[in-house]
C-alpha angles and dihedrals in degrees: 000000000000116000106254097233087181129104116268101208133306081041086280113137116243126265096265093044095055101047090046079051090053103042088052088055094058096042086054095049086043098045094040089048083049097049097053092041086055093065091076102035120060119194133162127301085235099054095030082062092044083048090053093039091053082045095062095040098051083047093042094049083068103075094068087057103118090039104041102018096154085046098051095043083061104042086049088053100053085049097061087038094063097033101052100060095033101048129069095199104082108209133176086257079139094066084073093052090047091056093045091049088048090050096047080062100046097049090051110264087123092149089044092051083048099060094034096055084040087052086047092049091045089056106041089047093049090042090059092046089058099056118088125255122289090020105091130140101191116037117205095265088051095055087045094056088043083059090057106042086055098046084055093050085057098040100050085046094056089047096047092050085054091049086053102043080041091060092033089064095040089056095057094043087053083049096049091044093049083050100047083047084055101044084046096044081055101045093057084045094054085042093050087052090053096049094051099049 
């Protein structure tokens, strides 16, 4: 099925589009980071094409968001999970996994963000105890702040999701109460005429 690239309705862009469009976004700020990461880190050619190839996919991922937002939560953190110890250029890989993350909250999987961004924190946490002293990536005050970071991804996607439920529910009771003003508004004209029959 082609990718409507055409305004839906208000000039806004449809949902596939937007999130194509977003997902683009975040492989261009990815590859260029990369890219220039990749300047002062040399790797081979082997792993430096597994490490592109992870790169597209986490992004990619991205653009089933909205439709598969617990799969591609998933999908964007393997990734991360694979690219981040095989690969020598350290890129923001992890920005896709924190929109996905983000997303998995906002469309209404909070149980399943909570135990995506818990699972995260847990291996990052155990990978860092494994390394030897002196090795690690991620200090304490770093894996604190990750905690936190994921704990607001959740936590402003919940919140979206209630902003949204919030409006949603504001809108049909504007609509039911136009409705209930016309049938009123009807029913005093059917009675007038009556009356003055």
């Amino acid at each position: 099925m082609p990718l409507p690239l055409r305004p839906s309705g208000g000039g806004r862009p449809s949902p596939r589009a937007a999130d194509a469009l977003v997902a683009g976004a975040v492989l261009l700020v990815v590859a260029v980071w990369t890219l220039v990461a990749g300047l002062r880190a040399s790797e081979p050619p082997l792993r430096a094409a597994l490490g592109w190839a992870l790169v597209l996919a986490g992004c990619g991922a991205l653009y089933f968001r909205r439709r598969r937002p617990v799969a591609t939560a998933v999908v964007t953190l393997l990734a991360c999970a694979v690219y981040y110890p095989l690969s020598a250029q350290d890129g923001p890989l992890m920005i896709a996994f924190a929109l996905a993350l983000y997303t998995t909250a906002a469309e209404g999987r909070f149980a399943a963000a909570v135990a995506l961004g818990a699972v995260t924190l847990l291996a990052v946490g155990a990978g860092e105890i494994r390394q030897q002293p002196g090795h690690r990536q991620i200090d304490d005050t770093s894996l604190a702040m990750l905690a936190g970071w994921l704990i607001s991804l959740v936590a402003v996607g919940r919140a979206q999701r209630t902003r949204a439920a919030y409006l949603h529910e504001v809108e049909q009771r504007a609509l039911a109460a136009e409705r209930e003003q016309e049938a009123r508004a009807r029913q005093s004209a059917t009675e007038e005429r009556l009356r003055i029959a």
